[in-house]
DSSP file (Angstrom, degrees, kcal/mol; ACC not computed):
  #  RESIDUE AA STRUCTURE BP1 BP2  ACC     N-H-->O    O-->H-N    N-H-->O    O-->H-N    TCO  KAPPA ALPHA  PHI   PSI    X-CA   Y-CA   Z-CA
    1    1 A X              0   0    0      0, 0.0    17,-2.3     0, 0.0     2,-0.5   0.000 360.0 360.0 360.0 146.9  113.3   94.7   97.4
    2    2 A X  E     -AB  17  64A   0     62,-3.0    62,-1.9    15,-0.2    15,-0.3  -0.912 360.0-172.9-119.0 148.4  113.8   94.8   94.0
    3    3 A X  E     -A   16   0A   0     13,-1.2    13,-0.6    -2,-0.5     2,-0.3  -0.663  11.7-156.3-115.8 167.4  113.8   91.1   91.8
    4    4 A X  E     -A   15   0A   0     58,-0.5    58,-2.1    -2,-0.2     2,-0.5  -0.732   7.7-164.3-161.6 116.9  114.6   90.9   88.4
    5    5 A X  E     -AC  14  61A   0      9,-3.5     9,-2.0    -2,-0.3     2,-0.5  -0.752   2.2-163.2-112.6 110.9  113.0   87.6   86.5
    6    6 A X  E     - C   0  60A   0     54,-4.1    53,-1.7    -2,-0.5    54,-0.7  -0.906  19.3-169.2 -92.0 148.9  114.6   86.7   82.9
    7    7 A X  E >   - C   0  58A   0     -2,-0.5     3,-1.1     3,-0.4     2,-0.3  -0.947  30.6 -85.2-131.8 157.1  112.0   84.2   81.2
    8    8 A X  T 3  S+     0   0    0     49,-1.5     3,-0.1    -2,-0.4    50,-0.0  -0.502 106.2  11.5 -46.7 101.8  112.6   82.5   78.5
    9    9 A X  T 3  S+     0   0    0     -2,-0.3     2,-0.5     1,-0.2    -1,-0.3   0.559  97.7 133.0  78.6  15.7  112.1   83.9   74.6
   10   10 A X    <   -     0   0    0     -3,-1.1    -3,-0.4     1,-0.1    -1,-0.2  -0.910  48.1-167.2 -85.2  94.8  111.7   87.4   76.4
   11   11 A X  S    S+     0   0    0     -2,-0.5     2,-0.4    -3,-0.1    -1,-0.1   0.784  76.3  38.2 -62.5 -12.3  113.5   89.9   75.1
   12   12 A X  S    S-     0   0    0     -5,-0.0    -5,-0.2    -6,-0.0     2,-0.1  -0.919  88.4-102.7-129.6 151.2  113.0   92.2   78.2
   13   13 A X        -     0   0    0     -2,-0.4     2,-0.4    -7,-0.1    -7,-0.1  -0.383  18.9-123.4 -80.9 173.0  112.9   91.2   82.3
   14   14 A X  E     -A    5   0A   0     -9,-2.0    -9,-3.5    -2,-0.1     2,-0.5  -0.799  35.1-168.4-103.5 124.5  110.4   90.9   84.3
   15   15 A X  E     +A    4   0A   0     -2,-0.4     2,-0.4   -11,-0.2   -11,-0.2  -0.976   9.7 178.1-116.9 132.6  111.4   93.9   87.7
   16   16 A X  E     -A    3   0A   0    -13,-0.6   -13,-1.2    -2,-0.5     2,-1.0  -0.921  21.3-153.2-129.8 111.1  109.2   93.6   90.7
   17   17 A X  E     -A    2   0A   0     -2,-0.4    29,-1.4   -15,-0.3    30,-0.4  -0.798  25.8-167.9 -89.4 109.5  109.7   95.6   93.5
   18   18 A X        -     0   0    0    -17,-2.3    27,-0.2    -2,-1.0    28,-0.1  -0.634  38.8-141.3 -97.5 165.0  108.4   93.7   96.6
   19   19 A X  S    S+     0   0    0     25,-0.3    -1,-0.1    -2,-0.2    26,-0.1   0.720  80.6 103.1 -85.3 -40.7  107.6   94.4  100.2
   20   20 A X  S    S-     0   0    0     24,-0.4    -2,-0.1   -19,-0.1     5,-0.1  -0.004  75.8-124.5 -64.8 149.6  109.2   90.7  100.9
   21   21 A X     >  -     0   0    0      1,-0.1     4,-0.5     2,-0.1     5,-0.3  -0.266  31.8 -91.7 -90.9-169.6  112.5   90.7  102.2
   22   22 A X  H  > S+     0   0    0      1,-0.3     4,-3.0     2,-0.2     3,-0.3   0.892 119.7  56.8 -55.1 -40.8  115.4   88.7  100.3
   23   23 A X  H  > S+     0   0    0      1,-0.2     4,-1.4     2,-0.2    -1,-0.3   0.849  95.7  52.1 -72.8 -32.9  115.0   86.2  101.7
   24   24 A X  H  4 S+     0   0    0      2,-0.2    -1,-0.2    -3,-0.2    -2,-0.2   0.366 117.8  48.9 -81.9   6.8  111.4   85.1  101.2
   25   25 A X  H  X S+     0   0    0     -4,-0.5     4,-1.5    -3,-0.3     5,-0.2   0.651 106.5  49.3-102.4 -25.3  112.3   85.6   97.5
   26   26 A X  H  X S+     0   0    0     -4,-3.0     4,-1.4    -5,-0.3    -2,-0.2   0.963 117.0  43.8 -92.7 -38.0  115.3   83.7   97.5
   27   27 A X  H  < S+     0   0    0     -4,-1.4    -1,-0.2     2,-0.2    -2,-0.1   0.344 113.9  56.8-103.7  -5.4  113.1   80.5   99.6
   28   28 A X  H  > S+     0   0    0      2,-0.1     4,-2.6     3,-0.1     5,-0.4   0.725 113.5  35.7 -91.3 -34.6  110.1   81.1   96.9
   29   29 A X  H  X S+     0   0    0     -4,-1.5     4,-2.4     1,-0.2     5,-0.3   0.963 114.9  54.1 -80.4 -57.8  112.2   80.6   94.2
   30   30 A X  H  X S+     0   0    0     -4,-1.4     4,-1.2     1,-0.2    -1,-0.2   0.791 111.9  45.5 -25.6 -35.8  114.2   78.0   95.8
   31   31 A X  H  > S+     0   0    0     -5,-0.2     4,-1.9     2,-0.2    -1,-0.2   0.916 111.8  54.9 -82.1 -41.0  110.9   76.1   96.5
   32   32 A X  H  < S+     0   0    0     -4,-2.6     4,-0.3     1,-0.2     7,-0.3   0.969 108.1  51.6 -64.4 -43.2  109.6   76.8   92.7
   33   33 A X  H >< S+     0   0    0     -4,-2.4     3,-1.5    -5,-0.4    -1,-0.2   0.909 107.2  46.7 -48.4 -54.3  112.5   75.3   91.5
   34   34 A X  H 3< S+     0   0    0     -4,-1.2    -1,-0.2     1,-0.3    -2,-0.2   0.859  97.8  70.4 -29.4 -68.0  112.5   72.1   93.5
   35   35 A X  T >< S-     0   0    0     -4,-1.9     3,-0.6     1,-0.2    -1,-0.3   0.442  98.4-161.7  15.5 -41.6  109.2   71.9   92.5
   36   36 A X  G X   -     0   0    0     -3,-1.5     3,-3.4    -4,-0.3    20,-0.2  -0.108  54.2 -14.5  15.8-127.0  110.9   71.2   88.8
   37   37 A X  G 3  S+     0   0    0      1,-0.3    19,-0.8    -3,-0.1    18,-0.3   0.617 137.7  51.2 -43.6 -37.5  109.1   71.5   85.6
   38   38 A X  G <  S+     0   0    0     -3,-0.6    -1,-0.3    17,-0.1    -2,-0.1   0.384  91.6 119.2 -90.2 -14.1  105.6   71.7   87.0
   39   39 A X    <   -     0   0    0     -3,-3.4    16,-1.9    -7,-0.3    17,-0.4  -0.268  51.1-152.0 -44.2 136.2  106.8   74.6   89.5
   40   40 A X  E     -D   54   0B   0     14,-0.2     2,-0.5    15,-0.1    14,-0.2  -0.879   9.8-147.1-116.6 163.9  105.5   78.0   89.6
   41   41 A X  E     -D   53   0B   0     12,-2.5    12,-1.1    -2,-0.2     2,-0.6  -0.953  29.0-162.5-123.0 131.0  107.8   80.6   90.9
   42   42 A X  E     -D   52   0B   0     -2,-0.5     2,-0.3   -14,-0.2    10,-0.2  -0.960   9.8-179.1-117.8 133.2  104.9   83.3   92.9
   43   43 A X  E     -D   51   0B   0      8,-1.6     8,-2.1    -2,-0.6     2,-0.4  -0.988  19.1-152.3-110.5 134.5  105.7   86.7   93.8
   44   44 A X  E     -D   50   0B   0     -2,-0.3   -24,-0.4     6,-0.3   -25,-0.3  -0.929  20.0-150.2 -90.1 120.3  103.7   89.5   95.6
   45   45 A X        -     0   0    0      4,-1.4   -27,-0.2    -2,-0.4   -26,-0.2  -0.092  34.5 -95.8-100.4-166.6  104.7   93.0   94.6
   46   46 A X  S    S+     0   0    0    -29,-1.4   -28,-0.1     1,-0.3    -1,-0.1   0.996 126.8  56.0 -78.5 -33.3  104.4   96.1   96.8
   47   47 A X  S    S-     0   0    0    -30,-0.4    -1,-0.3     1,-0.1     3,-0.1   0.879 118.8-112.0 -43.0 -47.9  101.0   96.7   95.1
   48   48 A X  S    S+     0   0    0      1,-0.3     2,-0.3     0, 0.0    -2,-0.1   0.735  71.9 134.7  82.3  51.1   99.8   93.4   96.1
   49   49 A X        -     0   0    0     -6,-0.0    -4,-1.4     0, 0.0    -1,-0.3  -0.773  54.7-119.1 -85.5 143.5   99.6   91.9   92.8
   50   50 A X  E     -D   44   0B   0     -2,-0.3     2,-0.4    -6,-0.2    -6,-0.3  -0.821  13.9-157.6-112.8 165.9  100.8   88.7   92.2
   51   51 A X  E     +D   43   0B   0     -8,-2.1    -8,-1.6    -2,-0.3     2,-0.6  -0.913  19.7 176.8-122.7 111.2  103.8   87.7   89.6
   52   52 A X  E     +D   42   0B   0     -2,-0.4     2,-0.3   -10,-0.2   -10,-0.2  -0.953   5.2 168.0-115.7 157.6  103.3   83.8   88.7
   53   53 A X  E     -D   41   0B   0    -12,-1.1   -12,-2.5    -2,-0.6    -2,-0.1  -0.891  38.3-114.8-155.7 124.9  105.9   82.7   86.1
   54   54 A X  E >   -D   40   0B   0     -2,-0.3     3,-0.6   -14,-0.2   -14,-0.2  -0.218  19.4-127.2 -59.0 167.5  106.4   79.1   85.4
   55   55 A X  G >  S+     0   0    0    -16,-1.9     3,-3.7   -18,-0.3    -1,-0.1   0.986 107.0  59.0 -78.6 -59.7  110.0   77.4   86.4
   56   56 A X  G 3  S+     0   0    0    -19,-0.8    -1,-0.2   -17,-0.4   -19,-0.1   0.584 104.3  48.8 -44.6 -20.0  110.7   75.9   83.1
   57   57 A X  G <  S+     0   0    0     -3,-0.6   -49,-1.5   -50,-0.0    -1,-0.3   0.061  86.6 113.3-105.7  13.9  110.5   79.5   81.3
   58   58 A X  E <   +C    7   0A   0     -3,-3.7   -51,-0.2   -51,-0.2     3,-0.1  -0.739  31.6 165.5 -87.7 136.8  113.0   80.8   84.0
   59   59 A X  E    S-     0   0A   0    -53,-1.7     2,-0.2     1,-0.4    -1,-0.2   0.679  72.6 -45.0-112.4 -49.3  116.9   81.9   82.4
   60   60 A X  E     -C    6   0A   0    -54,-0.7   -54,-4.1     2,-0.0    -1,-0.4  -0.979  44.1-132.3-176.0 164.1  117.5   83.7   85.8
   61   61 A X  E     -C    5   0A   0     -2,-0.2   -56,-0.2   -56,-0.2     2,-0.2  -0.574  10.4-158.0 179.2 117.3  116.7   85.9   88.8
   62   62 A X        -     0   0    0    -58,-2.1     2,-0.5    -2,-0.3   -58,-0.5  -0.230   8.8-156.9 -88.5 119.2  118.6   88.4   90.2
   63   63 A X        +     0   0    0    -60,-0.2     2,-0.3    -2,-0.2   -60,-0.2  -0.758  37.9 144.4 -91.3  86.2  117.7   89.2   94.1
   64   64 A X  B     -B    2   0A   0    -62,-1.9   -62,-3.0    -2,-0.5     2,-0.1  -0.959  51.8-114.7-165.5 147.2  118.8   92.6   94.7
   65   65 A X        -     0   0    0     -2,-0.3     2,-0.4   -64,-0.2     3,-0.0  -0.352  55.8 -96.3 -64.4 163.8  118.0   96.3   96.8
   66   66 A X        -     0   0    0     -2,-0.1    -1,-0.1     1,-0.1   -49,-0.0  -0.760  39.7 -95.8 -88.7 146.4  117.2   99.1   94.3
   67   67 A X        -     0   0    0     -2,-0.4     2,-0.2     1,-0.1    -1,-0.1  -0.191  19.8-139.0 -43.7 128.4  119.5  101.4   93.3
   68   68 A X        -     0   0    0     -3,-0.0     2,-0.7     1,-0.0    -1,-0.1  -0.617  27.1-136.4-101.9 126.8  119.7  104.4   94.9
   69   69 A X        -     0   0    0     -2,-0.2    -1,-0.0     1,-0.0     6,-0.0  -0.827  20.1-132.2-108.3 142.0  120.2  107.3   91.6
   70   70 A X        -     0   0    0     -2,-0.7     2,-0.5     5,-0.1     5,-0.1  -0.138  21.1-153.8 -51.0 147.4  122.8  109.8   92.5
   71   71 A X    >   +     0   0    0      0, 0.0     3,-0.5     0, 0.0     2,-0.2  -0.941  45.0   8.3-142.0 142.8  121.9  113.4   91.9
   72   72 A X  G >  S-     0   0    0     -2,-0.5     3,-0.9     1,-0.2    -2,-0.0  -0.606 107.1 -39.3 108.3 178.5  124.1  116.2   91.2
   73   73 A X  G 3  S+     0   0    0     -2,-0.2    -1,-0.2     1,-0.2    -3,-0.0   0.808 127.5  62.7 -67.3 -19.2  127.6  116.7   90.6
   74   74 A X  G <         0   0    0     -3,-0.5    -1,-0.2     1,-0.3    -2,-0.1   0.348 360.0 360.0-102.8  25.6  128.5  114.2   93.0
   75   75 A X    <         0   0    0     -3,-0.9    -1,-0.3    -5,-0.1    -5,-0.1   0.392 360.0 360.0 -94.1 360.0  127.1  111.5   91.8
């Protein structure tokens, strides 16, 4: 699964490709959020590193498979 975290003053996102499926990302952010200010939003990546980002530095975060890239003429 691929995430894609904007934070706040960042010019570039934050991409994690996780083992977790969409739905345990979309109910971890949903829980950090709740959370409000004092929320941290935690992710596990396929490595098994973890992603902590506070809530309050969150612009957005995009839930989403990765792209498959075409190859060839027929893409």
């Amino acid at each position: 699964m691929e995430v894609k975290i904007g934070v706040q003053y960042s010019a570039r996102e934050l991409i994690v490709d996780s083992n977790q499926t969409a739905a345990e990302v979309q109910k971890a952010v949903l829980e950090a959020v709740s959370a409000g200010d004092s929320g941290i939003l935690d992710l596990v990546d396929d490595r098994g590193r973890r992603i902590l980002v506070p809530v309050n530095k969150l612009t957005y975060v995009e839930i989403g498979e990765p792209e498959s890239r075409k190859v060839g003429f027929g893409g």
